[in-house]
C-alpha positions in Angstrom: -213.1 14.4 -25.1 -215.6 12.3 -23.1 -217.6 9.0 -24.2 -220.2 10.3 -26.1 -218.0 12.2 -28.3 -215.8 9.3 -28.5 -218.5 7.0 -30.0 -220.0 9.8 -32.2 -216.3 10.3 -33.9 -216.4 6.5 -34.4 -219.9 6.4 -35.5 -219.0 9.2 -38.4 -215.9 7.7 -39.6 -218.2 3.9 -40.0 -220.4 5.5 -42.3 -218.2 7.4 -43.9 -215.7 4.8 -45.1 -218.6 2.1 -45.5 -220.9 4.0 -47.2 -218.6 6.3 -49.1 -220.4 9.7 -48.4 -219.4 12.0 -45.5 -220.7 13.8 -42.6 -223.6 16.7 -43.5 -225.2 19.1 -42.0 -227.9 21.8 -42.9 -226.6 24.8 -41.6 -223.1 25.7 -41.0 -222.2 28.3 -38.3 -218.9 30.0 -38.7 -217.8 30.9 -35.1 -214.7 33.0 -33.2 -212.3 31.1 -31.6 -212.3 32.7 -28.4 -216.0 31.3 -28.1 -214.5 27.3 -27.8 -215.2 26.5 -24.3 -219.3 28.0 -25.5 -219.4 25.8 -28.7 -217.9 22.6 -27.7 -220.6 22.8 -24.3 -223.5 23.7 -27.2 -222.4 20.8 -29.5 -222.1 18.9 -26.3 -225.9 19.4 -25.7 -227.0 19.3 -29.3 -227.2 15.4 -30.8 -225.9 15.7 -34.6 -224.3 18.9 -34.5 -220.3 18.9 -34.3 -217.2 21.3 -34.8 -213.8 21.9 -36.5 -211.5 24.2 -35.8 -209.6 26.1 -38.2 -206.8 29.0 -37.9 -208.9 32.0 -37.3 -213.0 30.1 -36.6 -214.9 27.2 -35.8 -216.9 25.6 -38.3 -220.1 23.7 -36.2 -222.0 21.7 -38.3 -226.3 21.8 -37.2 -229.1 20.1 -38.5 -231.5 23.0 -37.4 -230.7 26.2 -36.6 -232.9 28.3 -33.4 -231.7 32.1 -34.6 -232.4 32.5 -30.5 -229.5 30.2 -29.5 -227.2 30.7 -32.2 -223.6 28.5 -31.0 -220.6 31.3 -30.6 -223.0 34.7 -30.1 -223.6 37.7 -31.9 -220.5 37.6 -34.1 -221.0 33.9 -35.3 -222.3 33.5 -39.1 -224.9 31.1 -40.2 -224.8 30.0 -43.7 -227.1 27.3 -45.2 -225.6 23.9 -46.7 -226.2 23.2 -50.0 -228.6 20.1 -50.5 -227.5 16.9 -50.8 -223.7 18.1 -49.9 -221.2 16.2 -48.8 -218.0 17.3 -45.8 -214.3 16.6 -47.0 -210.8 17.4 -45.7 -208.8 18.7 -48.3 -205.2 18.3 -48.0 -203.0 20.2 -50.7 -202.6 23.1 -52.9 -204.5 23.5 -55.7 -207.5 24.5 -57.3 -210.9 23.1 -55.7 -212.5 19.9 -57.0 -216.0 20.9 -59.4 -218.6 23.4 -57.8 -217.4 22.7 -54.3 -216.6 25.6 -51.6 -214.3 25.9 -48.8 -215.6 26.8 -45.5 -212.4 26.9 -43.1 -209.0 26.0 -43.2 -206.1 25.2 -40.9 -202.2 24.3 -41.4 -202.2 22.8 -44.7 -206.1 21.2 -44.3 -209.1 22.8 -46.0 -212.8 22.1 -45.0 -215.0 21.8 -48.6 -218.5 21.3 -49.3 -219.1 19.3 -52.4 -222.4 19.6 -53.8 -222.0 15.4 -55.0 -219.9 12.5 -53.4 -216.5 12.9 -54.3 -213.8 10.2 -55.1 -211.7 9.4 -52.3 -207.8 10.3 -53.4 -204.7 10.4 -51.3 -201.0 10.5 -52.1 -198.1 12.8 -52.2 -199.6 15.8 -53.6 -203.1 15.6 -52.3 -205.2 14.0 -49.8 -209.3 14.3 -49.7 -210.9 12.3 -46.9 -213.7 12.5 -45.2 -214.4 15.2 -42.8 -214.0 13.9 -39.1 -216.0 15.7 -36.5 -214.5 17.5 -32.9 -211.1 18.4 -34.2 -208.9 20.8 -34.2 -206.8 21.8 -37.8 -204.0 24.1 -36.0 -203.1 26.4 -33.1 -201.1 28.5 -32.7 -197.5 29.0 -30.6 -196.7 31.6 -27.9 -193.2 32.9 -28.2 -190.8 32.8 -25.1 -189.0 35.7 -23.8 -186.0 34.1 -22.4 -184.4 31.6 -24.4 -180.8 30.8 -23.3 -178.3 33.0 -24.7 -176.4 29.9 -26.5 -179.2 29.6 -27.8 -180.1 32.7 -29.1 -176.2 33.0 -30.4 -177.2 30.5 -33.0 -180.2 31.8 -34.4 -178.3 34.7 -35.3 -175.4 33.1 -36.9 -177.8 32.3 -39.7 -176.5 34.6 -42.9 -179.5 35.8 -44.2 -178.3 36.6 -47.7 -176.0 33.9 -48.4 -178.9 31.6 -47.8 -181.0 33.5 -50.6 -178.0 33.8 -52.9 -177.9 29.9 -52.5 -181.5 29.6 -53.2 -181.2 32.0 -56.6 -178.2 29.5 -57.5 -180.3 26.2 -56.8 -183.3 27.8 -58.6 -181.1 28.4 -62.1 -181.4 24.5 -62.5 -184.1 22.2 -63.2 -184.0 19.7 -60.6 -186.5 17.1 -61.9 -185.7 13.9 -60.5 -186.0 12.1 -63.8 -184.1 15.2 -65.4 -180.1 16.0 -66.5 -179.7 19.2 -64.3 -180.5 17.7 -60.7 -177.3 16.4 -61.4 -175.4 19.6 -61.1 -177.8 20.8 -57.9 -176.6 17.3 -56.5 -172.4 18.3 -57.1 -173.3 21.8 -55.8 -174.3 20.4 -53.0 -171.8 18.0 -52.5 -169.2 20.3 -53.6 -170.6 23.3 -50.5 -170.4 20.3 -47.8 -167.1 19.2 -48.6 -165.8 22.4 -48.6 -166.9 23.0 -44.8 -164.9 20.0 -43.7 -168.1 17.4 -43.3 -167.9 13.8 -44.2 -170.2 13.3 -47.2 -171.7 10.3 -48.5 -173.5 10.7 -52.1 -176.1 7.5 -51.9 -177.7 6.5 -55.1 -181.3 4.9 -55.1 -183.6 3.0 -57.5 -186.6 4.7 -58.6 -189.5 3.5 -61.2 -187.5 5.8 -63.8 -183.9 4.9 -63.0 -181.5 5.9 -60.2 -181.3 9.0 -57.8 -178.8 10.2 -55.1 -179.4 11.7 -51.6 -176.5 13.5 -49.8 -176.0 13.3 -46.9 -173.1 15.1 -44.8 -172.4 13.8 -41.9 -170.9 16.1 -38.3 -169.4 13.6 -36.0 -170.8 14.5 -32.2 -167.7 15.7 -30.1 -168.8 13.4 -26.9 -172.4 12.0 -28.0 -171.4 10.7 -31.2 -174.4 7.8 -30.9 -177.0 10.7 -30.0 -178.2 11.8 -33.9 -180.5 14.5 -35.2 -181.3 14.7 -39.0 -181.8 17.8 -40.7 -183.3 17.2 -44.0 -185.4 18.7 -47.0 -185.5 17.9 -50.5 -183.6 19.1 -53.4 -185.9 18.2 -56.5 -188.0 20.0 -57.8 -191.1 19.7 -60.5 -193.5 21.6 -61.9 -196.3 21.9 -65.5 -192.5 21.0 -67.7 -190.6 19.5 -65.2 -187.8 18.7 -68.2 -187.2 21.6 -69.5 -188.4 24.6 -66.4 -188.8 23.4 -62.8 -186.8 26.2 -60.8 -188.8 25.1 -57.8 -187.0 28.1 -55.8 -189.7 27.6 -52.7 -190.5 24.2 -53.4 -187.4 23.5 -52.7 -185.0 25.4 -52.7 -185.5 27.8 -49.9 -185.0 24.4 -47.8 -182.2 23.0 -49.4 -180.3 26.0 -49.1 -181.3 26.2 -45.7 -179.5 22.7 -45.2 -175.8 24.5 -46.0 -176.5 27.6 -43.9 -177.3 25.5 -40.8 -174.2 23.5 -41.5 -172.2 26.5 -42.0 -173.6 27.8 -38.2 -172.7 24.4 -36.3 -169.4 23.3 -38.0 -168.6 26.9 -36.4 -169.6 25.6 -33.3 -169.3 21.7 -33.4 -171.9 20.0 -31.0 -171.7 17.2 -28.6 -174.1 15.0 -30.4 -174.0 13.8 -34.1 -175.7 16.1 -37.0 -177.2 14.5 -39.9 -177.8 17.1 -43.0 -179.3 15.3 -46.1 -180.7 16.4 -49.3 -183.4 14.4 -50.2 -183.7 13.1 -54.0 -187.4 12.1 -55.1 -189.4 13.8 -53.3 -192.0 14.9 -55.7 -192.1 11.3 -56.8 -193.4 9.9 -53.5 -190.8 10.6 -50.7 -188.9 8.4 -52.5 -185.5 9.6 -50.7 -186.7 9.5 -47.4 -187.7 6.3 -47.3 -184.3 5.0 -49.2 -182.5 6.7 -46.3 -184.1 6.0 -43.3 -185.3 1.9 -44.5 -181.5 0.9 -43.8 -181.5 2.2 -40.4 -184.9 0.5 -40.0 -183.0 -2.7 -40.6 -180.1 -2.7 -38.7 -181.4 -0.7 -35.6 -179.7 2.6 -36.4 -182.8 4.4 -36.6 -183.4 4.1 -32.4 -180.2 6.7 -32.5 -182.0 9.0 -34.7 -183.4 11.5 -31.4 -184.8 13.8 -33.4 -185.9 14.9 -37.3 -186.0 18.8 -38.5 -187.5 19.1 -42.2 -187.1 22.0 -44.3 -190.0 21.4 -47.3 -191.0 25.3 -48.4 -189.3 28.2 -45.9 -189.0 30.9 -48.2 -192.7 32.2 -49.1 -195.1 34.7 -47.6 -198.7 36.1 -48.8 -199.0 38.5 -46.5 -197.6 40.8 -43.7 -197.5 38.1 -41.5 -194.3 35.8 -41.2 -195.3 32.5 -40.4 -194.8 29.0 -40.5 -196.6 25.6 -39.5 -194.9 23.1 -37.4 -196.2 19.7 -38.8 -195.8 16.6 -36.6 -197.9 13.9 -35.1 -199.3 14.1 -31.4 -196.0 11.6 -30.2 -193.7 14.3 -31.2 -195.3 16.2 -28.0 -191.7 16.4 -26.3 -189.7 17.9 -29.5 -192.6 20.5 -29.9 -192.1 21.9 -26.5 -188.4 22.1 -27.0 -189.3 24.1 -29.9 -191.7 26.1 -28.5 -189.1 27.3 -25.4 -186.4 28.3 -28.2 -188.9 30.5 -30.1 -187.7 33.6 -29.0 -188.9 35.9 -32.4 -191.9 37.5 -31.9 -192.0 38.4 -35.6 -192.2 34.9 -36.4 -195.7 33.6 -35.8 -195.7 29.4 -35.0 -198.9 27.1 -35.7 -198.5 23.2 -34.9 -200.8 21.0 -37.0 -201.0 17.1 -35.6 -202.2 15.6 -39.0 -198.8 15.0 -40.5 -199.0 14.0 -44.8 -197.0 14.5 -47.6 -193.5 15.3 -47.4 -190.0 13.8 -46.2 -191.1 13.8 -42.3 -194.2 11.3 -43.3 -191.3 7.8 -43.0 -190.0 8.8 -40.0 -193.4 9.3 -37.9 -194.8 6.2 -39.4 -191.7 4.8 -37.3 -192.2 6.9 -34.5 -189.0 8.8 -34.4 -190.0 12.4 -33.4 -189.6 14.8 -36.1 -191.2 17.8 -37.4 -192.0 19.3 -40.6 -191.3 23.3 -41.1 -193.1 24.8 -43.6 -194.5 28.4 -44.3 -197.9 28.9 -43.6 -199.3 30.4 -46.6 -198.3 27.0 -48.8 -202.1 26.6 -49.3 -202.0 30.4 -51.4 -198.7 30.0 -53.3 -199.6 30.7 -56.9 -196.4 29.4 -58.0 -196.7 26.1 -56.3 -195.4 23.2 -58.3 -195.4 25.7 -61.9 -192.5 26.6 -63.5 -193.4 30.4 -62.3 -191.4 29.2 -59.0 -188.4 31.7 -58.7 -186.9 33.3 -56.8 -188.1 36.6 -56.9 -190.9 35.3 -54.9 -188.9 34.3 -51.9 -189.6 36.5 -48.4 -186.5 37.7 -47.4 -186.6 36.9 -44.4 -189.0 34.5 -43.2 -186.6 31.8 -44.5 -183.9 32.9 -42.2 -186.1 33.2 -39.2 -187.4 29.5 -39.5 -183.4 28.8 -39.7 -182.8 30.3 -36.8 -185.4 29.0 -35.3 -184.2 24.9 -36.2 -181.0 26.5 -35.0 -181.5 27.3 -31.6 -183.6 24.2 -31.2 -180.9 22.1 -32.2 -178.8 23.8 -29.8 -181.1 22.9 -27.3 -180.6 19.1 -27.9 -177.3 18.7 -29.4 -174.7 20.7 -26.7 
C-alpha cells in the first residue's frame, strides 16, 4: 500500500466516524479476482474510486463510470448505487437491516448498501461499521502435499462418529447459560475428561444473572510442561427460547464435542508441551468465559506461557458441496497461520483466513496478543438455524467437523512434540 492510499484510508475513516455517514459511490463495479493486480493499478489512477475484496469478486466503488475503460474487463459488472446510499461492513448472521442490499461478502463480513445512514452497532452477535476502502475480506489457503507423517497420524485418529454421537448427546440439552440443563452438559463434560485420565478443574464465574462454570482439563507436557496451547470452544448455547429449546447442535456443539475427541487423540499420544482443553461458559452472553479464564493469567504472568490458542466456535455445518472453513485471526498471528497452512494436507477441505477477528472466544486472547485462531465453517453467514431453536443435529455435515479436527490435530502436533 503506498502513501496515497495510506492517507485516503485515513481520510475515509475521519469522515466516517466524525460525520457519521460512510464512504459512497455512484456506480459499483463487481469484478473477478484474478483481475487484482488491473483493479488496484485502475483505482490507483482513479481519485475517489476504491476496492474490497470479497471471497469470489472485487467490489470498486467509482464516481463515474467510462463503459470504454471499465476496471476488471469484459466479465466485470456495473451496477448503479442507489441515491443518497450509504457503505457498511456487516459482521453477523442475520437478516439485513431495512431496504438495504448486499453487494459482496468475505469470511464472516458482508458489504451492504443502505439506502439511509444507519446506526452504528457492535457487540457479540453483530457488528455494522463503516465500510473502509482497499481491503481485503478473505483469501483463500493452498493445501500442502507433504505434511509429516506424525503429523498426518493424528489427523486420522480423529473418530468421526463418536464426535457426532457426542454432538447429538450435547444437542438433547438446553445449554442456556442462565438455564437448569447447561448444568448437566457441564458434568458430561466433566464426567468424559475425567474418564480419559486428565486433571480437570470445574471454575465457577460471576455473570450479570448469577454464576457459571468453565472446564478446563488440563494434559501435563511430558518435557515442556511451561510451553501451553489452549484448545477451546464454548459449550452454551441460545437461541428464540433459550429456557425451554436451545439445542444449539452447531452453535455449539459440533465444537465442544470436538474438545473431547482431540483429547481422546493426544492422551493416546501424550505431547511434550502442556494441552489446555476448556469449555467455555457464557459465550452468547459476551465471551464471558473467555475473559474469566484468561484475566487471571493476565495477572500473574501466566498468559506469556500460553504459545498458542485453537478455537472451535461452529465446525459442524455446510450449505453446499464445498467443505470449508474460515481461519479467523489478526494479522500478528502470521507465524501460527503458516504452521497451519503446512499441516493442511486435505484437499477436500477448502481454508480461507480472514484478519478482522470479532465475536467469539479467540476475541480476549488477540486483544492480548497471544496468537490464536478462530475455526469456524464457512457458510456461518447462510445457516438458517443459527441461534433458533431449529439448531439440531440433523443438520450437522458429517464430515466437515472431523476434517477441521484433524486439521487442529496435526497442527498441534506440529507445536507440541
Amino acid at each position: 500500500m503506498n502513501l496515497r492510499q495510506i492517507l485516503q484510508g485515513l481520510i475515509f475513516f475521519v469522515v466516517s466516524f466524525t460525520s457519521g455517514t460512510c464512504l459512497c459511490a455512484v456506480y459499483f463495479a463487481l469484478a473477478p479476482l484474478n483481475e487484482a493486480a488491473a483493479i488496484k493499478s485502475w483505482v490507483n489512477k482513479h481519485p475517489g474510486s476504491w476496492w474490497v475484496e470479497g471471497e469470489d469478486r472485487f467490489l470498486i466503488g467509482m464516481d463515474h463510470w467510462d463503459p470504454q475503460n471499465t476496471p476488471g474487463g469484459p466479465r466485470t459488472v456495473v451496477i448503479e448505487a442507489a441515491a443518497k446510499s450509504s457503505l457498511y461492513f456487516l459482521q453477523g448472521s442475520g437478516s439485513l437491516p431495512a431496504d438495504s442490499r448486499e453487494l459482496i461478502r468475505g469470511g464472516r463480513t458482508r458489504v451492504i448498501e443502505s439506502p439511509r445512514p444507519l446506526v452504528l452497532r457492535s457487540d457479540h452477535h453483530q457488528r455494522l461499521r463503516p465500510l473502509m476502502p482497499n481491503v481485503q475480506l478473505v483469501q483463500k489457503l493452498p493445501w500442502s502435499s507433504s505434511p509429516l507423517k506424525k503429523i498426518n497420524s493424528l489427523g486420522a485418529a480423529i473418530d468421526a462418529e463418536t464426535w457426532r454421537s457426542e454432538v447429538d448427546e450435547l444437542s438433547r440439552f438446553s445449554r442456556y447459560t442462565y438455564g437448569s440443563e447447561i448444568e448437566a452438559a457441564r458434568m458430561l463434560i466433566s464426567s468424559r475428561f475425567r474418564a480419559l485420565g486428565l486433571e480437570v478443574e470445574e471454575l465457577s464465574f460471576a455473570t450479570p444473572r448469577g454464576m457459571a462454570t468453565n472446564i478446563i482439563a488440563k494434559l501435563p507436557g511430558r518435557s515442556r510442561s511451561d510451553e501451553i496451547y489452549v484448545i477451546g470452544a464454548h459449550y452454551d448455547s441460545t437461541s428464540e427460547k433459550p429456557f425451554e429449546l436451545a439445542p444449539g447442535a452447531e452453535d455449539n456443539a459440533s465444537g465442544a464435542a470436538g474438545l473431547l475427541s482431540l483429547a481422546r487423540v493426544f492422551v493416546d499420544q501424550p505431547p511434550e508441551a502442556t494441552l489446555l482443553f476448556i469449555a467455555f461458559s457464557g459465550e452468547e452472553q459476551g465471551l464471558l468465559g473467555s475473559r474469566a479464564f484468561l484475566n487471571p493469567w493476565l495477572a500473574d504472568g501466566r498468559a506469556a506461557q500460553i504459545h498458542g490458542g485453537f478455537i472451535m466456535d461452529m465446525i459442524g455445518y455446510s450449505g453446499d458441496a464445498e467443505l470449508d472453513c474460515l481461519l479467523e485471526t489478526s494479522a500478528a498471528t502470521r507465524t501460527l497461520l503458516n504452521q497451519i497452512q503446512a499441516a493442511h494436507a486435505d484437499p477436500e477441505l477448502v481454508l480461507s483466513e480472514s484478519l478482522d477477528y470479532w465475536g467469539s472466544d479467540h476475541v480476549p486472547f488477540l486483544d492480548n496478543k497471544i496468537p490464536t485462531v478462530l475455526f469456524i465453517e464457512n457458510d456461518y453467514l447462510d445457516y438458517p438455524a443459527y441461534h433458533r431453536s431449529a439448531d439440531s443435529a440433523d443438520k450437522i455435515h458429517p464430515q466437515l467437523g472431523p476434517k477441521i479436527l484433524g486439521l487442529i490435530a496435526q497442527t498441534i502436533g506440529s507445536l507440541a512434540y
